[in-house]
Structure formats: structure tokens, C-alpha cells
C-alpha positions as CSV (number, residue, x, y, z in Angstrom):
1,X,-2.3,83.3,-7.4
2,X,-4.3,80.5,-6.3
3,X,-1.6,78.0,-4.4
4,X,-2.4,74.5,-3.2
5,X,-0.4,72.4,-0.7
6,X,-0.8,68.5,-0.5
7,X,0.1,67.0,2.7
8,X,0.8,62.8,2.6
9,X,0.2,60.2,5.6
10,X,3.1,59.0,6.8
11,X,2.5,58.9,10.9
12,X,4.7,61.0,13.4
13,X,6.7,61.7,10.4
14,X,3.5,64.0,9.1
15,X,4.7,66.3,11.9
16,X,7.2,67.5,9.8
17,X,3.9,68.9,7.6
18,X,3.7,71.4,10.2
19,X,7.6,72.8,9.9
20,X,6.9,72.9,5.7
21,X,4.1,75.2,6.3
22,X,5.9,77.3,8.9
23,X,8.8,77.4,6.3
24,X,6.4,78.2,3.6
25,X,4.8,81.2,5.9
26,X,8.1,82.8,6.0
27,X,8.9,83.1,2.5
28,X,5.4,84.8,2.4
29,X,3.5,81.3,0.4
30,X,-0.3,81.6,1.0
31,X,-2.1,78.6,0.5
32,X,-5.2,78.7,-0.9
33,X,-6.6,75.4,-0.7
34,X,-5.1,72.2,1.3
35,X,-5.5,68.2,0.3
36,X,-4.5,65.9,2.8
37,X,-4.1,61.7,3.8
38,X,-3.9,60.8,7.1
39,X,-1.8,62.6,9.5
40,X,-1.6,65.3,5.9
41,X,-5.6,65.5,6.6
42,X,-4.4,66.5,10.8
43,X,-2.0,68.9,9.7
44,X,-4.3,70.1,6.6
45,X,-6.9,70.3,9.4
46,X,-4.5,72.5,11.6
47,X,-3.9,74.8,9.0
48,X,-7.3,75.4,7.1
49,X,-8.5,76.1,10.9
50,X,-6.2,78.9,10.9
51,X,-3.5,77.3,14.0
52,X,-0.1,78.5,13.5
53,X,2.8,75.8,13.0
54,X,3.8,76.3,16.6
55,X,0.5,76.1,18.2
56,X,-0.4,73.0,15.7
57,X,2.8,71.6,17.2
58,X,1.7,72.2,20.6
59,X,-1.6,70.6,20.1
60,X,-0.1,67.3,18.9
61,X,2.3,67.4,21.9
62,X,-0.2,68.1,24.4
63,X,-3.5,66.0,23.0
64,X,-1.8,63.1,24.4
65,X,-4.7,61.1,22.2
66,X,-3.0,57.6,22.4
67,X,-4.0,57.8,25.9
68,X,-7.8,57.7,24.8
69,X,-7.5,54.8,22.6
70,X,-9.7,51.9,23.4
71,X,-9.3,48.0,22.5
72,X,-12.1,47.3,19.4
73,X,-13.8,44.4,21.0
74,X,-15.0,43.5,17.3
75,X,-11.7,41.8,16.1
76,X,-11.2,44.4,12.7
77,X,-8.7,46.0,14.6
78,X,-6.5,46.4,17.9
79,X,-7.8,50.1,18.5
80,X,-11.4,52.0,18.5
81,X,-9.9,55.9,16.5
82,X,-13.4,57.1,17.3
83,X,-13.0,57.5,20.9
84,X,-10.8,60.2,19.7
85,X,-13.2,62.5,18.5
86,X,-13.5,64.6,21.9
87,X,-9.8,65.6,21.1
88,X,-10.5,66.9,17.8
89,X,-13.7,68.4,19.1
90,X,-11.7,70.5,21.4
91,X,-10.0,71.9,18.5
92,X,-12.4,71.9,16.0
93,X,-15.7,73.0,17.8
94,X,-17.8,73.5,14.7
95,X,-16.8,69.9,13.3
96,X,-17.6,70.9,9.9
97,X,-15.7,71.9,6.3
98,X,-17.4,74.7,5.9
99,X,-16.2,76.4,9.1
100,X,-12.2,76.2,8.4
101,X,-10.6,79.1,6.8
102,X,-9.0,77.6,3.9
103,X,-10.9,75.2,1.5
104,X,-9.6,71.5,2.4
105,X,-9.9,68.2,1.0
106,X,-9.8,64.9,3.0
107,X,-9.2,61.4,1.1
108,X,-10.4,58.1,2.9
109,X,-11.0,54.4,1.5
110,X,-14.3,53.0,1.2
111,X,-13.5,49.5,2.4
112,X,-16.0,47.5,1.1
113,X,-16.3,49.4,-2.5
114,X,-12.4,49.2,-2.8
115,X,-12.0,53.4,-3.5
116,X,-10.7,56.7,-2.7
117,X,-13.2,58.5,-1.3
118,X,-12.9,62.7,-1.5
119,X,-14.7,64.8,1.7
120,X,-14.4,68.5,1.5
121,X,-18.4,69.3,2.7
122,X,-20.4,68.8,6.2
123,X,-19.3,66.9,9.1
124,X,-15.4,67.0,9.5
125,X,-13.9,65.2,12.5
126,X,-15.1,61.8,11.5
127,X,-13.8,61.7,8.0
128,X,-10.5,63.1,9.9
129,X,-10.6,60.1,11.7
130,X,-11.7,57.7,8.7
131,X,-8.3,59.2,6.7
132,X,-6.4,57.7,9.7
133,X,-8.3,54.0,9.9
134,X,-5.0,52.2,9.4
135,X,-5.6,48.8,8.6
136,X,-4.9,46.1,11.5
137,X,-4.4,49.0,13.9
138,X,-7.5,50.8,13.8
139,X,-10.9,49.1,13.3
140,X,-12.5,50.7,10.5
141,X,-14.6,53.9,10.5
142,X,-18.3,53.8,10.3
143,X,-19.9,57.0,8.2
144,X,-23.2,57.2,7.1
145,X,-23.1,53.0,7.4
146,X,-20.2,52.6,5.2
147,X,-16.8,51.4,6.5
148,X,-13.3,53.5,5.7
149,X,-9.9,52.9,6.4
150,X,-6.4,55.3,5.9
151,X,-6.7,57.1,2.6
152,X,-3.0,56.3,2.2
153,X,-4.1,52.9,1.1
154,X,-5.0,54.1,-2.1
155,X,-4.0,57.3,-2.1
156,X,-1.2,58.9,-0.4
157,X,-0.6,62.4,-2.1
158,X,-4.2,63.5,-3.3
159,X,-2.9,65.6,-5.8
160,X,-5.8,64.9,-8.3
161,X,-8.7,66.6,-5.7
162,X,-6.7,69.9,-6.3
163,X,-5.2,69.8,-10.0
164,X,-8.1,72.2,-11.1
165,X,-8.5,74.4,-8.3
166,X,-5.4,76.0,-7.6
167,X,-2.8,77.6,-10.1
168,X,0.7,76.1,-8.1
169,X,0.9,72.7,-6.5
170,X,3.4,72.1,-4.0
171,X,3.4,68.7,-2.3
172,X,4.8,68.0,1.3
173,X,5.8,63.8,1.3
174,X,7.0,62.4,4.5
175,X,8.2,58.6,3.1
176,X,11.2,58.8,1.9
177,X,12.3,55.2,1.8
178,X,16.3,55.1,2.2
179,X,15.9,52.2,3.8
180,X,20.1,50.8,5.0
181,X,19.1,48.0,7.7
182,X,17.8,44.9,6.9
183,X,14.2,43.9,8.5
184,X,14.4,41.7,12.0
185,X,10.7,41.8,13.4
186,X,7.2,40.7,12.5
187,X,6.2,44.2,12.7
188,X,9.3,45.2,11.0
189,X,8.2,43.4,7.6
190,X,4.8,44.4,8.0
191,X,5.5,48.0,8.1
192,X,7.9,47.8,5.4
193,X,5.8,45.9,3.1
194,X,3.0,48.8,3.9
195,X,5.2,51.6,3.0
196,X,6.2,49.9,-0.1
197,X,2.6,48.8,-1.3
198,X,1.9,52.6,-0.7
199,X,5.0,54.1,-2.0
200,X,4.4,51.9,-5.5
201,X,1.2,54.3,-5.9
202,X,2.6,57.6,-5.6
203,X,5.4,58.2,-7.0
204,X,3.7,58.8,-10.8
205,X,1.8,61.7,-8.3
206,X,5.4,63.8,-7.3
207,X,5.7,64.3,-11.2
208,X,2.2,66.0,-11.1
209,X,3.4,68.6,-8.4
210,X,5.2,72.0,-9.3
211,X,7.6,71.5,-6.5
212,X,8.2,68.4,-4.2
213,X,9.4,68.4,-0.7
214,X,10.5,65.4,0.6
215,X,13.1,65.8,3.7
216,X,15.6,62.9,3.1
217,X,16.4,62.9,6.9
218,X,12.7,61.9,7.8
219,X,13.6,58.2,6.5
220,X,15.3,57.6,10.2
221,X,12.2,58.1,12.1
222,X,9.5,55.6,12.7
223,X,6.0,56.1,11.6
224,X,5.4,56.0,15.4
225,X,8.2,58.5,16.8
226,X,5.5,61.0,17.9
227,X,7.7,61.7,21.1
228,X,10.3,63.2,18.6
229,X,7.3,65.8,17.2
230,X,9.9,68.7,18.2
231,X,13.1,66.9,15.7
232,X,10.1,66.3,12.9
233,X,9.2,69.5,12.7
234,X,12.8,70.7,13.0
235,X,13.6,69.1,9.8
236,X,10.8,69.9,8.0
237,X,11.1,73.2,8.3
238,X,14.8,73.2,7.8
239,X,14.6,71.1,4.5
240,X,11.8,73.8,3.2
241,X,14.4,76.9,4.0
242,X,17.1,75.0,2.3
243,X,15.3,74.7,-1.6
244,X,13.9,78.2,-1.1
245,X,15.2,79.3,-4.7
246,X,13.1,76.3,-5.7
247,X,10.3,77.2,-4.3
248,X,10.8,81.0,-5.9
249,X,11.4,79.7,-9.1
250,X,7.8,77.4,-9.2
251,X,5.8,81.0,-7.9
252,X,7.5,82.8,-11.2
253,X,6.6,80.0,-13.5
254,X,3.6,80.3,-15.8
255,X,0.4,79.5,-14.1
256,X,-0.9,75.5,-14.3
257,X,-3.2,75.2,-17.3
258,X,-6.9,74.2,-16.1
259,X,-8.6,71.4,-17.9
């Protein structure tokens, strides 16, 4: 049985990725092939390189990769993502698709053709990367002369890049949007207004997955609470164990039909 996961963007909260999977382990779910948007591609990444939950945990904790941000001097953003890639390079020495363990799929924007763009072949840190361009934030990543920003834009649960690949889909979503306080900051607004933009796109996606996990509790975090990586992946994991007759139930369901 052929089993793919899709992992969404959502920021810190994409931590919680890593408790699904370690949930998923446990009840003895073997994925066969991984899709992923922005901090989904990062955990996707973790995973298809063969890192366990804990150690993908540990990486995040310890990469410390804020800290090698640099100001883009070229006005399209506040920050240069690219002066990451010595990070990922530590952890992904071969930098390429075909040297992870588990098929995966990374979804990015083409900026200036206005679509999703699939990479799954070749070089692999920079389209990594390009999946996490977010707009005003990041300045957009240059591949092979074409600019890309966060995949999420467009696309925030690449279900379609596995529909007829894998025989289960089970989708990990880390928006929930519950939210109860009314907006009081500039940056406030504009994060709402992102969230919602993106949300508008993807619910028609949960309907396409066999099961859905969505972790209600992640909708008190911010999408920049990476010091609270440890409580993300808590809940994650915790919310996985708690629908695990779910989950049984999807696995002894008939098989998706491939078109």
C-alpha cells in the first residue's frame, strides 16, 4: 500500500509536521512519497532524508538559521533566505531529489508567470528555499534566472502532485483559523489577511484527502513561535494519537482509484 503524506506551510506552526509523522511512525504508517509547501517542504525534507521526528526536531532547534539572515539590499524584501543554504547543506550534503529516501515533491511560485511550480528532480536546497520566499519578508528566489516566492501563495496543501502516485492521502494542515481576538497591529492585519487569502485556496484540497489532520490547538501559536518548536510538536503528535481509529479506518478503505 502506496501511502502519501502532504505537509502545508504555515511557519513555526509546520513544526507540529514533525509530531504527525512521529505519531504516524507509531501506529506503523509508512509513507511512501511526501508533498510539501514551505515549512511542509522542511519537514517533507527531514523525513524523505530519512531524520527521525526527534532528531528533525533537534535540527530546527539547534540550526539557529535566523541568525544567518541577511538584509536584501535590493528592496523586494527585508531578508536574503539564500544565505541559508549552508544550513541546509549541513543536513542535506548531496543537495539533490534523487538522494533522499522517499520520493518528495516541493511546490514554489513562479513570480513573474503567476504559477505553482512542482520540483521533485535535481538540485534540492534551493527550491527548499524558493518554497519558503514569503512575500515582503523574503526577497524572491533566483533559479535558473526565474524568480519564486512561498508555494503557499498559490498552493498550500499540494495534494494534486501526489493524487496519482500513492493509493492513501493523508494531509497534515497547520492553519487552523479560530481566530477570537480582534486585530490591533499593522502586522497583525497583514498576517491575517495572508492566512485568509491562502486559507480561501485550500479548503476545496482537505476534501481531496483520505484523512485530514488539522490540530485545533495550533491556532494559538504565531506563524513565528519557533521558540515554542518543543509545544508544536507536542500537539501535533498528540492530536495524531487522539483520531487513531481514524486513521485505521482510511488504511482499511478501498484503495484511491488512479486516473
Amino acid at each position: 500500500m502506496n501511502i502519501g503524506l502532504v505537509l502545508s506551510g504555515g511557519g513555526a506552526r509546520g513544526i507540529a509536521h514533525l509530531g504527525v509523522i512521529k505519531a504516524l511512525q507509531e501506529q506503523g504508517i509508512t509513507v511512501s512519497r511526501v508533498s510539501g509547501t514551505s515549512a511542509g517542504a522542511i519537514a517533507g525534507a527531514l523525513l524523505a532524508a530519512g531524520y527521525p521526528p526527534d532528531e528533525g526536531l533537534r535540527i530546527i532547534e539547534s540550526a539557529g538559521i535566523f541568525r544567518h539572515l541577511r538584509p536584501a539590499w535590493n528592496r523586494m524584501g527585508l531578508l536574503r533566505i539564500d544565505t541559508a543554504f549552508p544550513i541546509y547543506q549541513k543536513y542535506f550534503p548531496h543537495d539533490s531529489f534523487e538522494g533522499l529516501k522517499i520520493p518528495l515533491h516541493v511546490v514554489a511560485v513562479d513570480l513573474n508567470q503567476g504559477e505553482v511550480v512542482e520540483f521533485n528532480s535535481g538540485e534540492l536546497i534551493r527550491p527548499i528555499l524558493a518554497s519558503c520566499c514569503l512575500p515582503g519578508i523574503f526577497e524572491p528566489m533566483l533559479l535558473n534566472r526565474k524568480q519564486y516566492i512561498d508555494g503557499g501563495i498559490l498552493n498550500n496543501m499540494p495534494v494534486e502532485v501526489l493524487e496519482n502516485k500513492v493509493d492513501h492521502i493523508i494531509g497534515s494542515h497547520c492553519n487552523p483559523v479560530q481566530w477570537q481576538k480582534p486585530v490591533t497591529s499593522i502586522r497583525g492585519v497583514v498576517e491575517r489577511s495572508l492566512v485568509l487569502a491562502v486559507q480561501s485556496k485550500t479548503k476545496d484540497r482537505f476534501a481531496r484527502c483520505n484523512v485530514l489532520i488539522e490540530p485545533p490547538e495550533l491556532a494559538k501559536f504565531d506563524v513565528f513561535d519557533v521558540r515554542r518548536a518543543r509545544d508544536l510538536f507536542r500537539i501535533g503528535y498528540t492530536y495524531t494519537h487522539s483520531i487513531d481509529a481514524q486513521i485505521s479506518k482510511m488504511l482499511a478503505a478501498p484503495a484511491r482509484q488512479l486516473v
